[in-house]
C-alpha positions in Angstrom: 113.2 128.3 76.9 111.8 129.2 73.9 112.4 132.9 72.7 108.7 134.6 71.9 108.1 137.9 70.7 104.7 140.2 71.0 102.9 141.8 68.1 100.4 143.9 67.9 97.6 144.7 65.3 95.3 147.2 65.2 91.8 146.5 65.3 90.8 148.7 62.1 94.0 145.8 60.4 92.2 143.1 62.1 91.0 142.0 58.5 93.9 141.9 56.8 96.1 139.7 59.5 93.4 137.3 60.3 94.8 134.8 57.2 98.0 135.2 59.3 96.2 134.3 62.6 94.1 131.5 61.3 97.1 129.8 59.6 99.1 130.0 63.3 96.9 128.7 65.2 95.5 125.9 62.3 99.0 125.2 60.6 98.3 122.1 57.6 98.6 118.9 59.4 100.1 117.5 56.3 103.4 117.7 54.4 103.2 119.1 50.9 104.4 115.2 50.6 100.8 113.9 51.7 102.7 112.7 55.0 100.5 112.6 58.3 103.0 115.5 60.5 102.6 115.4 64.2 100.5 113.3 65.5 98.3 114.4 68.5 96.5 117.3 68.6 96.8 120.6 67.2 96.4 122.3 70.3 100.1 121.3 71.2 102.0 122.3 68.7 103.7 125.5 70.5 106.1 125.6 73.2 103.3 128.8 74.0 101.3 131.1 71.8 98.2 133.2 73.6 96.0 135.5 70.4 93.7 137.6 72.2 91.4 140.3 70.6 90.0 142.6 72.5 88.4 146.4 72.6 92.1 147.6 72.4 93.9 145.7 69.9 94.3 142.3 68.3 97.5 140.9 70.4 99.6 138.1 69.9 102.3 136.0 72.1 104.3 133.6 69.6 108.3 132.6 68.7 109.9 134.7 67.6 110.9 132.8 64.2 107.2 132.5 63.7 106.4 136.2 64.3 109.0 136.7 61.4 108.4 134.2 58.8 104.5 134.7 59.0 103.8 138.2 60.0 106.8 140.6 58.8 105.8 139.9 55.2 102.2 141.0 56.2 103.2 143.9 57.9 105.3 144.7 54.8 102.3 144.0 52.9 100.0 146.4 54.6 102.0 149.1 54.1 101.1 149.1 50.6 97.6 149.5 51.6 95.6 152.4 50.3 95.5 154.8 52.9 98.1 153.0 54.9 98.9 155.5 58.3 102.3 154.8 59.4 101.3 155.6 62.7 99.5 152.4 63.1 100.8 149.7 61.7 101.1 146.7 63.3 104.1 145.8 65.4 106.4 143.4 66.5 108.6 143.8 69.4 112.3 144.4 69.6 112.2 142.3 72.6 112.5 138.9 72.9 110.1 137.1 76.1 110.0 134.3 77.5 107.2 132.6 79.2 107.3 131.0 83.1 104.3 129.2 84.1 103.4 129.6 88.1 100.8 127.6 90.2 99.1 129.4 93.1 97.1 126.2 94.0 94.6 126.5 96.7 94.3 130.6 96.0 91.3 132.2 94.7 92.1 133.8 91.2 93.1 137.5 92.3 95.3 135.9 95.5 97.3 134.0 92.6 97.5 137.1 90.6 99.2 139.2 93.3 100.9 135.8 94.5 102.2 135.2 91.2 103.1 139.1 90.3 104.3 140.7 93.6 107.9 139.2 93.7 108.6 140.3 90.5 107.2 143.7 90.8 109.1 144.7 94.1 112.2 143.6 92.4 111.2 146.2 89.6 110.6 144.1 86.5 108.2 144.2 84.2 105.9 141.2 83.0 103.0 140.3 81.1 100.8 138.3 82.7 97.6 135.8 81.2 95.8 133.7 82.6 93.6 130.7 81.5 91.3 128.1 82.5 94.4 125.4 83.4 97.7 127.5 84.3 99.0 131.1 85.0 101.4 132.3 82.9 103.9 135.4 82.9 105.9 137.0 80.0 109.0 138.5 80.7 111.9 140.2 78.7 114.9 137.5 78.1 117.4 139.3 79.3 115.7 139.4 82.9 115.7 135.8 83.2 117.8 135.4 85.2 116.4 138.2 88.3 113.1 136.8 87.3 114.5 133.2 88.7 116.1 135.0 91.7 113.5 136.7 92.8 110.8 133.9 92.4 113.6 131.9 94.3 114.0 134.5 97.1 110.2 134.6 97.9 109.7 130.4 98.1 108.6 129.1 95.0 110.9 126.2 93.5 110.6 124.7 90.2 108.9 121.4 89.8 110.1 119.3 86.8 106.7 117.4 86.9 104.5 119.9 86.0 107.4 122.3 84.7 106.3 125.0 86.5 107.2 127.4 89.5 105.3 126.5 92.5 105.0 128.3 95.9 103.6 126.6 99.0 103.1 129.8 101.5 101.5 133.2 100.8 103.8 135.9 102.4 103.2 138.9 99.9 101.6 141.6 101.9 104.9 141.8 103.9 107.6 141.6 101.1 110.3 143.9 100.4 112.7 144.0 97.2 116.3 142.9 97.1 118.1 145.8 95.6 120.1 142.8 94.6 117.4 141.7 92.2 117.5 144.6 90.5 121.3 144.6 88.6 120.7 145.1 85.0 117.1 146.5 85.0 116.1 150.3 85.2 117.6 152.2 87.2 115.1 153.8 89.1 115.3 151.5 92.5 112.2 149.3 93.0 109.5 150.2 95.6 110.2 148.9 98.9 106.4 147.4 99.4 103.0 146.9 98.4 101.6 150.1 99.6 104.5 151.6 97.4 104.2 149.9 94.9 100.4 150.9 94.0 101.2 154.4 94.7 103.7 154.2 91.8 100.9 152.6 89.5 98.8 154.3 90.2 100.6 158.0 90.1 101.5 156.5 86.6 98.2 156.0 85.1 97.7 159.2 86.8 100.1 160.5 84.8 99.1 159.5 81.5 95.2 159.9 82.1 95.1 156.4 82.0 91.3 155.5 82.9 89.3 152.0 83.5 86.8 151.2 80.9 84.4 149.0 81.8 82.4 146.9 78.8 79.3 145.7 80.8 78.0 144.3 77.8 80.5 142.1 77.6 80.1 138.7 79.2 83.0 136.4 79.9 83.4 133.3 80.2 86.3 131.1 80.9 87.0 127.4 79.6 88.8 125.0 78.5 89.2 122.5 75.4 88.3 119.1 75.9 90.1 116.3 74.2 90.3 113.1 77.1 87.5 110.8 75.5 89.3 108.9 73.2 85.9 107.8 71.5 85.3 111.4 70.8 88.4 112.7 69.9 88.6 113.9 66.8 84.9 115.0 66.6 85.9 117.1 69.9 89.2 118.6 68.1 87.4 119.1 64.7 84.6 120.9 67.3 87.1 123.0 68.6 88.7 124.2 65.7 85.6 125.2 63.9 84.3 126.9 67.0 87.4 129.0 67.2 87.4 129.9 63.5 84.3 131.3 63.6 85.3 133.7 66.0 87.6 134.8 64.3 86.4 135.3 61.4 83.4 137.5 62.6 85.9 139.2 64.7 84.8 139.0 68.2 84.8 141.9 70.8 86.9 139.7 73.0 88.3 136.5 72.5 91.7 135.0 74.1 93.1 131.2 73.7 96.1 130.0 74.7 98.1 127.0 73.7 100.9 124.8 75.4 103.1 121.7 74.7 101.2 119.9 77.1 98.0 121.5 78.1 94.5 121.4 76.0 93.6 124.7 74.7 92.8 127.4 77.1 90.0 129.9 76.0 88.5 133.4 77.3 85.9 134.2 75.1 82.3 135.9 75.1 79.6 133.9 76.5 77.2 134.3 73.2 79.9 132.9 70.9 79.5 129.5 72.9 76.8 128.2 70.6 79.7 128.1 68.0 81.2 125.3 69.6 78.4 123.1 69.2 79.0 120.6 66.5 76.7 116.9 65.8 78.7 114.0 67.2 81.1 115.4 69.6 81.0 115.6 72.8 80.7 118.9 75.3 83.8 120.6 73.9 84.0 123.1 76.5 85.2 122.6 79.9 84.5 124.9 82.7 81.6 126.7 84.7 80.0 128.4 81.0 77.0 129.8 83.2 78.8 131.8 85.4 80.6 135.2 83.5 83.2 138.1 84.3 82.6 141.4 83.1 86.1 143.6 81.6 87.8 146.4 82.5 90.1 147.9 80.3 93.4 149.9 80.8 94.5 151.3 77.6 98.4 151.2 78.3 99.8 152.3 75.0 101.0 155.3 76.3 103.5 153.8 78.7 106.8 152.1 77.7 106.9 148.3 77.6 109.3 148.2 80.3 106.9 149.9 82.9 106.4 147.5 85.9 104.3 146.8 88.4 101.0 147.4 86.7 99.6 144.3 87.0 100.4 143.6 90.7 99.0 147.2 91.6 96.2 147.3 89.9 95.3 143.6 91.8 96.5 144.8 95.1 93.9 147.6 94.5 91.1 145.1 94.5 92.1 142.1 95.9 93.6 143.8 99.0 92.4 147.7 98.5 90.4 150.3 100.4 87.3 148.5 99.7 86.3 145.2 100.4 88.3 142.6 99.1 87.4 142.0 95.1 87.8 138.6 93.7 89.4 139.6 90.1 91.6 137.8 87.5 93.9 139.4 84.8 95.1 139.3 81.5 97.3 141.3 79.6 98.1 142.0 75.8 100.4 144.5 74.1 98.9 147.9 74.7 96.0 147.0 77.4 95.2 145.3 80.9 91.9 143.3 81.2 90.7 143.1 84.7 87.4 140.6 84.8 85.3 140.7 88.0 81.8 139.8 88.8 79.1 141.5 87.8 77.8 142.0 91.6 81.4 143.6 92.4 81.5 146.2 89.1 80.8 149.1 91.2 83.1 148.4 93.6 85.8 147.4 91.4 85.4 150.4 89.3 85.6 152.8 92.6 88.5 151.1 93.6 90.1 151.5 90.1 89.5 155.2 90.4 91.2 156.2 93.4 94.1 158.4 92.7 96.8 158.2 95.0 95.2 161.6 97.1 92.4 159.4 97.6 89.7 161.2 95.3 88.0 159.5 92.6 89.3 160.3 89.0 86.4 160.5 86.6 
C-alpha cells in the first residue's frame, strides 16, 4: 500500500546525491535521545526501496515522503552547482507507484518474467519490473491499481496473505488476449490483442526512437542475497553487509542494484569483482546465492519514451524467452530511463540477434 515515487540522477550527479543515498539505505539506528530505534535489522526498514546504478543512470524506488524530505532539498541544492544544465537534473516523478510482489514458483527466470508481465501488458499498462535474488517485483502507477488487480485476477493468480504476494499456479500466457475491460482509465490507444502483437508494438517503438541494445560484456553479474539467519553471527553478518555495500557506493560501481523489503533480507545485483568487498574477519559468508556463476547486461536506453509506454518489458522477454531463435533464458530489471536484460555469456550472440530484429525481420545495427 505504500505510495513510492521514482527518481532519477544522473550519473555525471552521482557524487553529489550519494550522501543522500547512503543516508537512505543506512538511516542512524539511534534517536538523537541515545534511544536503541527499531530493533532487527536495517535491511527491513522499508515497506520497498530498490537503488540501482547502472551505465544509464543512478535510479531509485522509495516513498514518496522520503523522496521529498531527503532528495528535493538536494535537487534544490544542485541547481546552484557551477555549471548546473537544467536539462539534467535529477528527477522525481509526478507519479506515485506502488509495488506488487508476484511468485512464478517452479518457472525459470525469463518464464516468470513474461509470466509475471504479460497480463498486465495485454491489458495496456505500464510497469516497472525488478527482480532479485528472493521475490519479483512490479512497479505500477497508483491510479492503475485497481486494473492491475483485475487483470492479475482475470489470468489466475490470487493473493496469498502468507507470503503477501500474488501467486499463479498455471502458465497460460502464449494464448492470452486483453479485456478491453481492463483498460477503463488508461490510454486510450486499445491494447494489443496478443503476444505476437504485442512485440510488434515494442518493438516498432524502439524502432521508432532508434532505441538500440547495448551490451556491456565486461560486465559480470552476479546475483545474491544478504544473509542474516545465524543468530551467532548476526551482527558481524549485518555490519558485513553494510560495509560491503558502502563501498560500492562510494567508488561508484558500473552496476550495482539492492533491494529491501519489510520482511525479506536484502536483495543484491551487483558486479562479481566487487564481491571481495563483502568479506569482513568474524562473520560468516554474507552472501547467499550461486557467486560463480554470472549474467552479462544489455542495456535499453528508454529515456526517450514516456513513462507510461507499456509492454516493454514483456516484449522484449517474449523476444528471447519465446522468439525466433532458440529459447533464451534471461531475467530483467528495470530503472527510470533504461531496461537491463542479463543473459549468459554462452547465449550473448543470440540474445543480441534476437534483440535486433525489427519488426520486417532485418537486423538493426
Amino acid at each position: 500500500e505504500a505510495q513510492l515515487s521514482l527518481i532519477h540522477i544522473p550519473l555525471d550527479q552521482y557524487q553529489h546525491y550519494l550522501p543522500s543515498v547512503l543516508q537512505l539505505l543506512f538511516p542512524s539506528a539511534v534517536s538523537p535521545g541515545g534511544d536503541v530505534r527499531n530493533s532487527g535489522s536495517w535491511a527491513n526498514r522499508h515497506a520497498f526501496l530498490n537503488v540501482s546504478v547502472t551505465s544509464i543512470e543512478c535510479s531509485i524506488v522509495c516513498g514518496k515522503d522520503v523522496a521529498k524530505d531527503l532528495f528535493r532539498p538536494a535537487i534544490d541544492r544542485a541547481v546552484l552547482l557551477p555549471g548546473a544544465n537544467g536539462d539534467r537534473y535529477a528527477s522525481i516523478s509526478a507519479e506515485d507507484f506502488v509495488v506488487i510482489s508476484v511468485e512464478g514458483a517452479g518457472m525459470e527466470a525469463g518464464q516468470r518474467v513474461l509470466e509475471l508481465t504479460s497480463p498486465l501488458a495485454l491489458a495496456g499498462i505500464s510497469l516497472l519490473f525488478i527482480t532479485t535474488y528472493y521475490s519479483d517485483f512490479i512497479l505500477v502507477p497508483a491510479n492503475a491499481k485497481c486494473q492491475v488487480v483485475r487483470a492479475l485476477e482475470n489470468r489466475g493468480f490470487a493473493f496469498e496473505k502468507s507470503s503477501e504476494s500474488y501467486v499463479n499456479s498455471s502458465s497460460h500466457y502464449r494464448n492470452a488476449s486483453s479485456s478491453s475491460s481492463l483498460s477503463s482509465g488508461l490510454p486510450s490507444t486499445p491494447p494489443p490483442t496478443n503476444m505476437t502483437e504485442l512485440q510488434a508494438r515494442t518493438f516498432g517503438l524502439l524502432d521508432r526512437h532508434s532505441i538500440v541494445p547495448m551490451v556491456h560484456s565486461e560486465i559480470r553479474l552476479v546475483q545474491c542475497g544478504g544473509r542474516n539467519t545465524n543468530p551467532e553471527t548476526f551482527l558481524a553478518d549485518e555490519l558485513a553487509l553494510q560495509h560491503g555495500l558502502t563501498k560500492c557506493l562510494i567508488y561508484q560501481p558500473k552496476f550495482l542494484s539492492v533491494t529491501l523489503t519489510r520482511d525479506e533480507s536484502a536483495g543484491l545485483l551487483l558486479e562479481k569483482r566487487l564481491l571481495p568487498n563483502f568479506d569482513l574477519p568474524g562473520s560468516d559468508n554474507v552472501l547467499l546465492g550461486a557467486t560463480e556463476d554470472y549474467l552479462i547486461p544489455i542495456v535499453l536506453d528508454l529515456e526517450s519514451l514516456p513513462i507510461e509506454a507499456s509492454g516493454i518489458v514483456c516484449g522484449v522477454a517474449g523476444r528471447l524467452v519465446d522468439g525466433p531463435l532458440h529459447p533464451i533464458e534471461m531475467t530483467y530489471l528495470s530503472t527510470a530511463k533504461a531496461g537491463t536484460v542479463m543473459v549468459d555469456e554462452c547465449d550473448l550472440d543470440s540474445a543480441m540477434q534476437a534483440l535486433r530484429l525489427s519488426v520486417n525481420g532485418e537486423i538493426r545495427p
